[in-house]
PLY file of the C-alpha trace (Angstrom):
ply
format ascii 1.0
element vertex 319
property float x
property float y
property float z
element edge 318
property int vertex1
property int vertex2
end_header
233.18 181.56 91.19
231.42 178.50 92.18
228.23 179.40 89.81
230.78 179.58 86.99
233.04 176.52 87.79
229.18 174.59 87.34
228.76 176.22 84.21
232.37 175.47 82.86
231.84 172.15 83.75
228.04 171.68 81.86
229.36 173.14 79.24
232.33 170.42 78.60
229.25 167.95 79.30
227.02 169.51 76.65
230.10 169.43 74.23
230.71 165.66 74.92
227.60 164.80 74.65
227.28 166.74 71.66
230.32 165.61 69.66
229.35 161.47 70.97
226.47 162.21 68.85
227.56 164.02 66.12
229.94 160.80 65.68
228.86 157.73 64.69
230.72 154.58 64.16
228.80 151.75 61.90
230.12 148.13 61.84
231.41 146.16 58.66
228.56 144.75 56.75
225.76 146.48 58.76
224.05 150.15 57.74
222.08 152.51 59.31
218.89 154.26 59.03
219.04 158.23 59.88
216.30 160.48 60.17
216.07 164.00 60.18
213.22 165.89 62.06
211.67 162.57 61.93
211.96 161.73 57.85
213.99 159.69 56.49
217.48 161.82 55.68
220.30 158.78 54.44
222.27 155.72 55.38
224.97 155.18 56.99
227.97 152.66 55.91
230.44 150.96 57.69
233.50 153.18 59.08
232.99 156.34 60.79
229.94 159.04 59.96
229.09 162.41 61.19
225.12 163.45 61.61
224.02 166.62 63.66
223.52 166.18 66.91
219.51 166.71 68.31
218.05 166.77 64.53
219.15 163.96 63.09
218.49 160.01 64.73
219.31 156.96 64.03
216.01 155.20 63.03
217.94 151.27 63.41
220.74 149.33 62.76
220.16 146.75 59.97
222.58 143.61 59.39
223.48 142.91 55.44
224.66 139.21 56.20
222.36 136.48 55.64
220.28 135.92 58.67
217.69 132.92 59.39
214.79 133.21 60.99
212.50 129.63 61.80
209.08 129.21 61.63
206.98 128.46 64.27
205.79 124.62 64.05
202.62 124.05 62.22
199.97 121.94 62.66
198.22 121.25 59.02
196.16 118.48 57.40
197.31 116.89 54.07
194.77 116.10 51.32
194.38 112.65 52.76
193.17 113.76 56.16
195.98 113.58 58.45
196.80 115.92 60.72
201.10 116.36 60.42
203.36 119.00 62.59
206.03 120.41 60.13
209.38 122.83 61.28
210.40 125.25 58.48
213.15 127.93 58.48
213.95 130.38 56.05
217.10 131.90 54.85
217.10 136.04 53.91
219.23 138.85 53.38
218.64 142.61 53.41
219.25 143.75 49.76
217.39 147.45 50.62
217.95 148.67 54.15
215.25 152.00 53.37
212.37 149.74 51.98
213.50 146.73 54.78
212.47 149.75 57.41
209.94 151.91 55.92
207.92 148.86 53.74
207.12 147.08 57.09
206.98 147.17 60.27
208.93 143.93 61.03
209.37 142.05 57.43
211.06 138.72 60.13
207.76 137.99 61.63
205.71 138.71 58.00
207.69 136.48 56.37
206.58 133.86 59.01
203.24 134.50 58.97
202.85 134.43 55.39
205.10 130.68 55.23
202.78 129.76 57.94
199.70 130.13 55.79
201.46 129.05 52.28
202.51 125.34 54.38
198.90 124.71 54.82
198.21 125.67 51.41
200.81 124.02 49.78
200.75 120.49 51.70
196.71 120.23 51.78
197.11 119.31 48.29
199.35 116.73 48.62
198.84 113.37 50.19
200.73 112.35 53.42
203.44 109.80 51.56
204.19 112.51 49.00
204.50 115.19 51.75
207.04 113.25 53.42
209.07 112.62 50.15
208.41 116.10 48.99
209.87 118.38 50.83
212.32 119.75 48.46
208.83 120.55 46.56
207.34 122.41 49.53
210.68 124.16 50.47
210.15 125.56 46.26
206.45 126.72 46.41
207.26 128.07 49.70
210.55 130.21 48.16
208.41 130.98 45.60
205.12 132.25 47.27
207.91 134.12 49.85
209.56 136.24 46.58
206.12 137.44 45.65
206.03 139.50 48.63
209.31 140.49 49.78
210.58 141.90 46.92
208.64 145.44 48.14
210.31 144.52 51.55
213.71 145.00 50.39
214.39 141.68 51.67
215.73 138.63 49.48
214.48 134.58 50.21
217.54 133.06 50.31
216.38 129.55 51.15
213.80 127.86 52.78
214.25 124.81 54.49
211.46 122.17 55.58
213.38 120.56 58.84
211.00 118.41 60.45
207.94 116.34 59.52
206.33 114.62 62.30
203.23 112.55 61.90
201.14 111.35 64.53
202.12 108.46 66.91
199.75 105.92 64.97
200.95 106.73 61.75
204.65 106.58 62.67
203.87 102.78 64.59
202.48 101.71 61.17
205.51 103.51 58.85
207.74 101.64 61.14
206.03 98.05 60.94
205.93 98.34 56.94
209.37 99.46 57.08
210.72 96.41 59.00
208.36 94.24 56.50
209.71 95.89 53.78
213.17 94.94 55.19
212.53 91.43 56.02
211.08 91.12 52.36
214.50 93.24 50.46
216.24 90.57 52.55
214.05 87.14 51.91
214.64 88.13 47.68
218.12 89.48 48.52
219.01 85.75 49.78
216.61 83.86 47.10
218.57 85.87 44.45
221.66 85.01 46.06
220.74 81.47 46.02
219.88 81.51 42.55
223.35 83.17 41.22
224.92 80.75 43.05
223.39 77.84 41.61
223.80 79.55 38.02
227.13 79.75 38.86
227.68 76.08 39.67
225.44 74.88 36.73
227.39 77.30 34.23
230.98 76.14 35.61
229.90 72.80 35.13
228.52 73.16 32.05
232.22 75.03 31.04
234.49 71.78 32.79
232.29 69.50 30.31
232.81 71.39 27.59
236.26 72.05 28.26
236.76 68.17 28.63
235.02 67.53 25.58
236.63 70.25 23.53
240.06 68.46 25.80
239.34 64.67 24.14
238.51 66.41 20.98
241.39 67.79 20.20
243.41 64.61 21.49
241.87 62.39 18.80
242.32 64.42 16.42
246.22 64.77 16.85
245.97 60.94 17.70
244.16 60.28 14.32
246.48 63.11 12.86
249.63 61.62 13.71
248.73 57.92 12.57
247.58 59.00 9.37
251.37 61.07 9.48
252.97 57.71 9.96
251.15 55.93 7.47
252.12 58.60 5.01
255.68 58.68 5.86
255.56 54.91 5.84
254.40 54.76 1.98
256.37 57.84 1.16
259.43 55.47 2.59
258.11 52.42 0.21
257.77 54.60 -2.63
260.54 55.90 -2.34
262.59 52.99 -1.99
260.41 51.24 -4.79
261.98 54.04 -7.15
265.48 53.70 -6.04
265.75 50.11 -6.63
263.95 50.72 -10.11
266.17 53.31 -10.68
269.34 51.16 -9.72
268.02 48.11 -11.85
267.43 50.87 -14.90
270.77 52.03 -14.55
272.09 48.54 -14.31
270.25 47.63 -17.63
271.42 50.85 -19.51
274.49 50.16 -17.92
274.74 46.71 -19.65
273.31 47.41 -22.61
275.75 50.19 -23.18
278.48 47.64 -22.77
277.36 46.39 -25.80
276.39 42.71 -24.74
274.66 40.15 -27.45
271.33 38.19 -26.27
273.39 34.87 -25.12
275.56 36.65 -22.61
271.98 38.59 -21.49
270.66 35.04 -21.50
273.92 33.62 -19.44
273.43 36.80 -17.01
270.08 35.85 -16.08
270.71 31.83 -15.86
273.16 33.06 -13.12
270.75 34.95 -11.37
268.41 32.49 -11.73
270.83 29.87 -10.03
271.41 31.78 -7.14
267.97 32.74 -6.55
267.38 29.21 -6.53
269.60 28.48 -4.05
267.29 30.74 -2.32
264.36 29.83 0.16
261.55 31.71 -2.68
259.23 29.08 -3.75
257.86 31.53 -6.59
260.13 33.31 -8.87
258.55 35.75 -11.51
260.46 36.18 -15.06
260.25 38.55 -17.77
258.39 36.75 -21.21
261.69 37.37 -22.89
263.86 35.76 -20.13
261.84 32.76 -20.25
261.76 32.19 -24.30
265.31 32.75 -24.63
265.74 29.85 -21.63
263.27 27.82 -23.04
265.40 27.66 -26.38
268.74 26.76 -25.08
267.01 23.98 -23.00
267.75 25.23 -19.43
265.04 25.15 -17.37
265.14 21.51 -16.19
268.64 22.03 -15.02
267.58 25.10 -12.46
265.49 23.23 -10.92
267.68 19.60 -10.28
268.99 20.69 -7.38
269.63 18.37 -4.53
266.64 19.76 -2.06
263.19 18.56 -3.92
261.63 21.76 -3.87
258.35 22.44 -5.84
258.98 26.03 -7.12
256.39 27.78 -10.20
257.27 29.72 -13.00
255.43 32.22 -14.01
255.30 34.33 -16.85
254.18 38.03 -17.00
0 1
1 2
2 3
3 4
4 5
5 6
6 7
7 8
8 9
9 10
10 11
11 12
12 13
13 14
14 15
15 16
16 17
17 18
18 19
19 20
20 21
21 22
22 23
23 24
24 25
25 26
26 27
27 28
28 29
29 30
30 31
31 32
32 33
33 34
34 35
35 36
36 37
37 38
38 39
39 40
40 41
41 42
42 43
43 44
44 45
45 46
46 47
47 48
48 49
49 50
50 51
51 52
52 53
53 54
54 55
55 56
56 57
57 58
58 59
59 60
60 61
61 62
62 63
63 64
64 65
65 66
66 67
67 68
68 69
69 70
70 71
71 72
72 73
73 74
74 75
75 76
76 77
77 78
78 79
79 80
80 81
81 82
82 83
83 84
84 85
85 86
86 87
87 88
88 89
89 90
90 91
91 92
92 93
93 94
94 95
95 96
96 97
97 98
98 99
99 100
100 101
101 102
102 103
103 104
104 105
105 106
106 107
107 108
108 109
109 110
110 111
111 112
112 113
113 114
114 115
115 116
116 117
117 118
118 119
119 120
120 121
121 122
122 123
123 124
124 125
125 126
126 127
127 128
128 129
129 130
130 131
131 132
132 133
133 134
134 135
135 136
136 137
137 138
138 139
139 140
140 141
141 142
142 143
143 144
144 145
145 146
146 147
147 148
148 149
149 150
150 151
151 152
152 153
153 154
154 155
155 156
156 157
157 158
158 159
159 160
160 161
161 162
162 163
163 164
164 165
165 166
166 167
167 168
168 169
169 170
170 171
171 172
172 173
173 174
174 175
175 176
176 177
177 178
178 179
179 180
180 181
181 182
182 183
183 184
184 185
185 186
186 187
187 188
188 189
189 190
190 191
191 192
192 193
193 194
194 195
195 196
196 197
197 198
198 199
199 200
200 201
201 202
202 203
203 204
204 205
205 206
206 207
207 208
208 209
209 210
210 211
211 212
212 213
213 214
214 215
215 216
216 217
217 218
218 219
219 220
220 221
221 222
222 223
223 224
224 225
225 226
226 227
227 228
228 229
229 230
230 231
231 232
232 233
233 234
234 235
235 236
236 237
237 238
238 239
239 240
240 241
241 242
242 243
243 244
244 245
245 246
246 247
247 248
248 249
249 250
250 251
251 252
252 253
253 254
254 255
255 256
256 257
257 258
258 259
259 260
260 261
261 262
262 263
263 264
264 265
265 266
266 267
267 268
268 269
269 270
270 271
271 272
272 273
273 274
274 275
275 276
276 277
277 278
278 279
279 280
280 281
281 282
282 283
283 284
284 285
285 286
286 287
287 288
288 289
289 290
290 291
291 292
292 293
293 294
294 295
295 296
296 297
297 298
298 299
299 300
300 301
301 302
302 303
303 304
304 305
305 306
306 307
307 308
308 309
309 310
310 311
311 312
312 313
313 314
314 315
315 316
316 317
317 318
């Protein structure tokens, strides 16, 4: 009884064991490698998979994500002689889990080694300044001296990333001195240039009051000289026109007369009349039509217009 209880109970230990290993459960986004009798048999997915226990293994576990992997630092000497320590890391993903297992032993550390050797290749041609402003240049070569090789590795270069470069202690002393000079000069023009806007500035808003005053007094003379020579037009257009109404008045009075059908002697009385009263009048100079005149002249009248009891001297003239 007791030899068989043992038994029983390796036997439920064999079958556990068994079935554990006939069952395999793979993670999302991860694969593995099985082998049977020590070949390579298939690949498992994610989710649960079934292989036969004691024939077939599992050869690894490989992650699909992208994984990074850095780079030892290196010590290498750019075309100008100077010895620089640069940090790299690299960005990859497993495209081919069979070829990622069976094309190398460990494709993470070859794909070190080999951007270990391409950074000294790649920055001993380039001098120290342009190393340091060229890294986006070496992270390229590198990425492309990297896809070369891995594509037999099932493995795809993602990125690679120069992260440090670190010259020696000398060389970083003297960056940082011609960096401050280079500081202290960006400001001395920054504040020379500032100076000279500034006095641009005044000169060109003086320069625009001026002008603006001059343009100012220009423009008052002219409506100053504009509205006198208004005034003097008015002024004559007020003469002239008051020349033409009295000529228009006396025509009117004449036609007015003539249509009355008076004879010369009462034309000759009419005008004696006006004479008389413009003698009464202060005018020392009295001008008569050629007609007026004759017609007085013949009637004898001209002495008596002028004996008037003031002694004034008055002209006649004729026109």
């Amino acid at each position: 009884m007791l030899f068989s209880l043992i038994f029983a109970v390796l036997l439920i230990v064999l079958v556990l064991i068994t079935i554990a290993k006939m069952i395999r459960i793979i993670p999302q986004q991860r694969v593995a490698i099985v082998e049977r009798l020590g070949k390579y048999h298939s690949t498992l997915t994610a989710g649960v998979n079934i292989i036969v226990p004691f024939i077939d293994n599992v050869k690894s576990i490989l992650d699909l994500r992208t994984q990074q992997a850095e780079v030892p630092p290196q010590m290498v000497i750019t075309k100008d002689n100077v010895q620089i320590q640069i940090d790299t890391i690299f960005f990859y993903t497993v495209i081919d889990p069979k070829q990622a297992t069976y094309g190398i032993q460990n494709f993470v550390q070859g794909i070190q080694n080999i951007t270990a050797a391409n950074i000294r290749q790649v920055v001993g041609k380039m001098e120290l300044d342009e190393t340091l402003s060229g890294r986006d240049k070496i992270s390229m070569e590198l990425r492309n001296a990297l896809d070369e090789v891995t594509e037999t590795w099932g493995v795809r270069i993602d990125r690679v990333e120069v992260i440090d470069i670190k010259p020696p202690k000398e060389i970083q002393d003297a960056m940082e001195k011609q960096m401050k000079a280079e500081r202290e000069k960006r400001a001395a023009i920054l504040q020379a240039e500032g100076a000279r806007q500034a006095a641009i500035l005044r000169a060109d808003g003086e320069k625009q009051a001026m002008i603006l005053r001059a343009e100012a007094e220009k423009e008052a003379n002219i409506r100053i000289a504009e509205g006198k020579k208004e005034s003097l037009e008015l002024e004559a257009k007020g003469k002239a026109e008051a020349i033409r109404l009295v000529a228009e008045a006396e025509k009117t009075r004449i036609e007015a007369l003539r249509e009355a059908g008076l004879d010369a002697q009462v034309l000759a009385y009419k005008s004696f009349e006006a004479l008389g009263e413009v003698a009464n009048g202060q005018a020392t100079t009295i001008i008569l039509p050629s007609d007026v005149a004759n017609v007085l002249g013949s009637v004898g009248a001209i002495a008596k217009v002028f004996e008037t009891p003031k002694e004034k001297s008055q002209s006649i003239r004729q026109t």
